[in-house]
N, C-alpha and C positions, 0 to 999 in steps of 0.2 A: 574563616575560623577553622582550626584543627583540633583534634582529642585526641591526644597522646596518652596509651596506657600498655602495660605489661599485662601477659594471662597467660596461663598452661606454657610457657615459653615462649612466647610466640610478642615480638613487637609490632603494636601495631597503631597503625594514624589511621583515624577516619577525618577525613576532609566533608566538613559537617555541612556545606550549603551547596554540597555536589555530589555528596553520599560515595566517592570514592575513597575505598579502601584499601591500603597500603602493609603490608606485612614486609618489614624491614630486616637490615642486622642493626648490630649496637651503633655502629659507627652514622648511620644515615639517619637515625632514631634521635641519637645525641644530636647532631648536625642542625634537623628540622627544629630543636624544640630552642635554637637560638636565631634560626635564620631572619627572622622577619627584624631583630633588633638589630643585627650584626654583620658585618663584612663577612665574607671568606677570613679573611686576614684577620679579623677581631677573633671568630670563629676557633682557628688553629690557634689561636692563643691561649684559648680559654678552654682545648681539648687536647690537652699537651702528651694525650697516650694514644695518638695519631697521629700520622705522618699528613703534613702539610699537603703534599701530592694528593692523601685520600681525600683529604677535606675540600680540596678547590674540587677532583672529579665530582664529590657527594651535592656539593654547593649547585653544579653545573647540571647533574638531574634532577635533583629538588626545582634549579627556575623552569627546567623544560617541562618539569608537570604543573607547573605553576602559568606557564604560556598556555600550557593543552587543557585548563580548568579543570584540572584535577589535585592540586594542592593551594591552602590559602586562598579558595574564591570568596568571593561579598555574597551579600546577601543580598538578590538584586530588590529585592520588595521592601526591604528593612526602613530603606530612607523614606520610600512612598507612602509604607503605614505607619510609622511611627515621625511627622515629621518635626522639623525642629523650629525654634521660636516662635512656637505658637501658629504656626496655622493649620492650617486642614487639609486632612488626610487627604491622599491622590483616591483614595478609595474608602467612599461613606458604605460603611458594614449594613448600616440600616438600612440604606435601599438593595442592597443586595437580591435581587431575586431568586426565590427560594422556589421549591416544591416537595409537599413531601413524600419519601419513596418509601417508609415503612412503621409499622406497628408492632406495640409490644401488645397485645390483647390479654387481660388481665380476665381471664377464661374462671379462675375461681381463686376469689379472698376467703379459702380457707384449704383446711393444711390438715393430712394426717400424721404428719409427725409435730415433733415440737422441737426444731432447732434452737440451741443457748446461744449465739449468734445472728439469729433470722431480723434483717432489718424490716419486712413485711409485720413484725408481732405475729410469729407462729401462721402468718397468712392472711390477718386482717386488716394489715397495716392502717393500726390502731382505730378502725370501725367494726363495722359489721358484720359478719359471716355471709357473705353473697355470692351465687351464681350466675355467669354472665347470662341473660338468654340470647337464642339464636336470634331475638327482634333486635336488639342491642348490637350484636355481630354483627349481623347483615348492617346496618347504619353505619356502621364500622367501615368496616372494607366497601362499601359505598363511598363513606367520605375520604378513603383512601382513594381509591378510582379519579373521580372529581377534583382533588386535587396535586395528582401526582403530573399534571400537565403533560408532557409529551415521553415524560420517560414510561420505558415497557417493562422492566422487572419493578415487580414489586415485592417487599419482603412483611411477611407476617409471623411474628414469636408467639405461639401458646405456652402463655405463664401465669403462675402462680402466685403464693398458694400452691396446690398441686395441682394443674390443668385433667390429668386424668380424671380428679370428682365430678369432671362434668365432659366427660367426653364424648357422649352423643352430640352436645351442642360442637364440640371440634369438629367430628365428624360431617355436620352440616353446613359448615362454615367452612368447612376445607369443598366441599360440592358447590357450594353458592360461590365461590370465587374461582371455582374450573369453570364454572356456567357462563360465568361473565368475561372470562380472557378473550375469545375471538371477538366478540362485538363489541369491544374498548382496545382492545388492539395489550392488553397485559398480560404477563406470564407472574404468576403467584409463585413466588418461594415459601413453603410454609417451614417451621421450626417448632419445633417441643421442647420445654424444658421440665424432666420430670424427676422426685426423688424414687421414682421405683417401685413403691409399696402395691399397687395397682398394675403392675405391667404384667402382661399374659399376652397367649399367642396373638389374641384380635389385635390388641393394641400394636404385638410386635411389625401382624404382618399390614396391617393400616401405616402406620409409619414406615414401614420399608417402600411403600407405593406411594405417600404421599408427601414425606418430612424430605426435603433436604441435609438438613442437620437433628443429630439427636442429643440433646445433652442433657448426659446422664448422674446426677449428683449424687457423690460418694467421696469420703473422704481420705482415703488410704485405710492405713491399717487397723484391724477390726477395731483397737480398744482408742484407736484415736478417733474415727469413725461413732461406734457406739457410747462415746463420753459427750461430743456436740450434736451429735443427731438420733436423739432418741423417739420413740414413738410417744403417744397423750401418755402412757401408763409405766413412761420411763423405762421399759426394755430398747435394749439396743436394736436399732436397725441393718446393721449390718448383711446379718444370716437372709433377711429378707427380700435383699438386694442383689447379692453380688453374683449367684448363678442367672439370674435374668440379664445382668449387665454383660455376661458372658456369652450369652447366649446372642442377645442385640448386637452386639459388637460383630460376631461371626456373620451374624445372617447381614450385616452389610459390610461384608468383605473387606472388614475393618476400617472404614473410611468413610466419611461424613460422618463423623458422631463424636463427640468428647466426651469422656469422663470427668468428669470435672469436682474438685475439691476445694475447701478452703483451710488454711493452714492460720495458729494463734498463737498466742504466746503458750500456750498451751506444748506446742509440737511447734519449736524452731527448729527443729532437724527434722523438715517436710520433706528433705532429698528422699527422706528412707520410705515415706507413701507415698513418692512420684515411682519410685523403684519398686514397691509392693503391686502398684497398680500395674507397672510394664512387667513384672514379674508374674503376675493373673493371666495375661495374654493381650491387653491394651496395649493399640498400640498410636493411639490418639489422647494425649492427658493435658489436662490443664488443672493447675493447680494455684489460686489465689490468696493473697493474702486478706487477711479479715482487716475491714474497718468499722471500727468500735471507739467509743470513747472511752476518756484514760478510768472512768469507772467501774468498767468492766474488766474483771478478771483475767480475761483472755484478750483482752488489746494489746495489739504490739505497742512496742513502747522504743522511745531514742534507741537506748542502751542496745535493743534487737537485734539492732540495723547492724552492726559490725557482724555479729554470729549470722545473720540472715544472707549477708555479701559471700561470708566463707560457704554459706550452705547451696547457694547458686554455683559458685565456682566448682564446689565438689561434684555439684549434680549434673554440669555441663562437662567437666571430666570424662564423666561415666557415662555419659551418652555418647562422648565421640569413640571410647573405648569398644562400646557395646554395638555401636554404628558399625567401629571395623570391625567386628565379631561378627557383624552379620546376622544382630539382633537389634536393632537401631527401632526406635519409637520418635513420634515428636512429641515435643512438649509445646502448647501452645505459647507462651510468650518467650522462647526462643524461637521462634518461627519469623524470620526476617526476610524481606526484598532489598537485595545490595544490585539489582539487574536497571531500575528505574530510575535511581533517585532519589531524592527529595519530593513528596508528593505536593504539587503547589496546591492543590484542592482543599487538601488535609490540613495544609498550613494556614488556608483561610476559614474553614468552616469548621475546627476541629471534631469533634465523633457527632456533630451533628444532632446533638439531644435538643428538643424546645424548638425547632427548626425542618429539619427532614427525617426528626426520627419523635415518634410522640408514643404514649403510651395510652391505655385505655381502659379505664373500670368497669368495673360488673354493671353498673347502672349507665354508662356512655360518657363521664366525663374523660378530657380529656389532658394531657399533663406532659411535663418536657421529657418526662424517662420514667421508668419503673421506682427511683429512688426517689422522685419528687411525690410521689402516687402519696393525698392526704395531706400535702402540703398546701392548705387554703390557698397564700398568696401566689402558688404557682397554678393556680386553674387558669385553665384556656381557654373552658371552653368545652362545648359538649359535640357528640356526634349527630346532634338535631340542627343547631346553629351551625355550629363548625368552630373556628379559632376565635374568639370577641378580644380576648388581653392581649392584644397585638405589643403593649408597650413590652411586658416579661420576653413575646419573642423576639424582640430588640432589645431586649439585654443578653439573650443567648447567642442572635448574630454576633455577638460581639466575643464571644468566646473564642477566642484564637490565640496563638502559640505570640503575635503580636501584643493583642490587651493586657497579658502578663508579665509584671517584671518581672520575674523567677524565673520565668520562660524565654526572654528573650536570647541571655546569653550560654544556654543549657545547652547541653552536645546533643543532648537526647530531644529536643524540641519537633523534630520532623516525624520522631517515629511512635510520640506518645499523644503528638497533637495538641500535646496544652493540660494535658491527664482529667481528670472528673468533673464535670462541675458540681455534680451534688456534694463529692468528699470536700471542693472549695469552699462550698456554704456551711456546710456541718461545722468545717469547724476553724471557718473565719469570717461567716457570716455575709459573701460575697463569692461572686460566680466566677471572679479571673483571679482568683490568687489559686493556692496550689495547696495539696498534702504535701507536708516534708515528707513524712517516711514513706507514704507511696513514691515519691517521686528520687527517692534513693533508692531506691528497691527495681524501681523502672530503669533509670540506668545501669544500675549493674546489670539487668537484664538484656539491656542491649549488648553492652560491651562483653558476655557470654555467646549471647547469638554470637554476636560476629568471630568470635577466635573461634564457635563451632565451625564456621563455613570455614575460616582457616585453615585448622587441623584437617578437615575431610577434603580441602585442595590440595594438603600436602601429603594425602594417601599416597 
């Protein structure tokens, strides 16, 4: 399978089950997008502003990269998992052997601002106002240990709510899992996710020694910023944040840490807060789009999605411009691997929620991701037992880029992995179908990454 598209001038094929990328002229571009139905000779027929000579030479390196598996490959797994007339899979998902290698620790369900978008309900996600204790953690990252079998890194999220209301208890949970790496043979990745209102020197210089990653939520520009994330008493947040955010970012040498925003129907021209923030001195951003239902004001909506396409292209423009300026930032979801491949892991296990990746409430239950957190039927299970609802995480194993039909003939299938399963259930009531407009919004995003690396190869 190939994806043929045009961007910033630049023609380009990705050959989607070999992840080899091709930047073409018109002539090789036109060529490809008939070859697989046509002769040479049908070919020159049907591209009569071509000389017949160019078209056999064009015909003649398209089969040689087509010999070298890099144009028109199969899909060597396609037949195995999805097979035909009814039998069964070369590969049952449900015995799958699994382990899991990380936690989201839900450190505090409660929140001092009051986001108009917060799928958590402002941090309680729709309970209680609770603090994790450290007896809870420690059980935690216990039952992480115990079951992450032979793998040695293991990753831990401190989130929200805002983790910093309870950060003595991070504090002691990030020691109790140094304490325990030599004599289990693990290395802790910890992560923060914090809106800022609490951030100061301790904090900064605890997380520059302890976080891997910092991510720090803000949404661009002050009045787009102060309109979705307001404090309980409806002042904006903005003022409160973004010298601290300035400050974190420097003290680690600009790297490991994202800014991270969300963008609504509110602010479809998010280009200009992905550029407000690289404009601040970030030089790490990530910028998302909100998922909401169509009842809420601020959900993207169909109609978006063409202005949204225009708004990626314009924003990848100006990063390759600013890149050769010699002021280049990343933006996280242009951030692409065209050096490996196709990831087969990725393709089988997609982002791994309900599986190797679980979540954790103040009280120890435990849950397939942050966004199922509250969702009864998706309990698992606590950190005293451990998993009990084995059947839910056999319906998560089965979450892959295969289970979906939306997914299967999709160009972008390898590098979105299948996209959410919770936006699947929201809002189709099932774990392997897809968001549409996430999943238009994702492809264009690919097909940006990729003319990025383009254009900075043809510096």
């Amino acid at each position: 399978m190939i994806h043929q598209y045009k961007n910033n001038g630049y023609n380009i094929v990705l050959d989607v089950c070999s992840g080899s990328v091709h930047v073409v002229d018109d002539l090789v571009y036109d060529v490809i997008a008939l070859y697989e139905n046509n002769s040479p000779e049908e070919i020159a027929s049907k591209l009569g502003q071509y000389s017949k000579e160019d078209i056999l030479e064009a015909s003649e390196e398209i089969e040689e990269l087509k010999k070298m598996g890099q144009l028109f490959t199969e899909d060597e797994y396609r037949d195995a998992l999805i097979p035909k007339d009814g039998k069964a899979p070369a590969i049952d998902f449900k015995k799958r052997k699994i382990v899991v290698k990380a936690l989201c620790l839900h450190i505090a369900h409660d929140c001092n601002l009051a986001c108009k978008y917060c799928f958590a309900g402002e941090g309680e996600y729709h309970g209680d106002r609770s603090l994790m204790s450290y007896e809870v953690g420690r059980k935690a990252l216990d039952f992480l240990i115990a079951n992450s079998g032979n793998r040695v890194n293991l990753e831990v999220d401190f989130f929200g709510g805002e983790p910093l209301m309870n950060f003595q208890v991070v504090k002691d949970l990030v020691a109790y899992g140094r304490s325990k790496e030599k004599e289990f043979n693990k290395k802790f990745r910890f992560t923060l996710t914090t809106n800022g209102v609490l951030l100061d020197d301790e904090v900064m210089e605890f997380a520059n020694k302890e976080m891997a990653n910092v991510v720090l939520s803000i949404d661009g520009r002050k009045e787009v910023h102060d309109a979705m994330r307001p404090t309980r008493n409806g002042k904006g947040s903005y003022d409160l944040i973004i010298d601290k955010f300035k400050k974190m970012a420097e003290l680690r040498n600009q790297t490991n840490y994202y800014v991270r925003g969300t963008f609504t129907h509110h602010n479809l021209d998010f280009a200009k807060d992905v550029l407000h923030l690289a404009d601040m001195g970030f030089k790490q951003i990530s910028m998302e789009p909100v998922v909401a239902g169509p009842d809420m004001d601020y959900a993207l909506t169909d109609e978006d999605v063409t202005v949204l396409r225009e708004e990626y292209d314009e924003l990848a423009r100006e990063m390759v411009k600013r890149e050769k300026e010699g002021k280049g930032f990343n933006f996280f979801h242009f951030m692409i691997d065209l050096t490996g491949g196709p990831c087969v892991y990725k393709r089988l296990s997609g982002c791994g929620s309900g599986t190797e990746y679980l979540a954790v409430t103040p009280w120890g239950d435990l849950y397939p991701c942050h966004q199922f957190v509250g969702m009864e039927d998706f309990l698992l299970g606590n950190v005293d037992d451990g998993i009990v609802n084995t059947k839910v995480v056999d319906e998560f194993k089965l979450c892959n880029v295969y289970a979906k039909d939306k997914c299967r003939d999709c160009f972008a299938r390898f590098y979105c992995s299948g996209g959410c399963a919770a936006n699947s259930y929201n809002f189709h009531g099932n774990l392997t179908d897809a968001y549409e407009v996430g999943c238009e919004l994702e492809k264009k995003r690919v097909e940006c990454a990729i003319m990025i690396k383009a254009a900075l190869a043809d510096n």
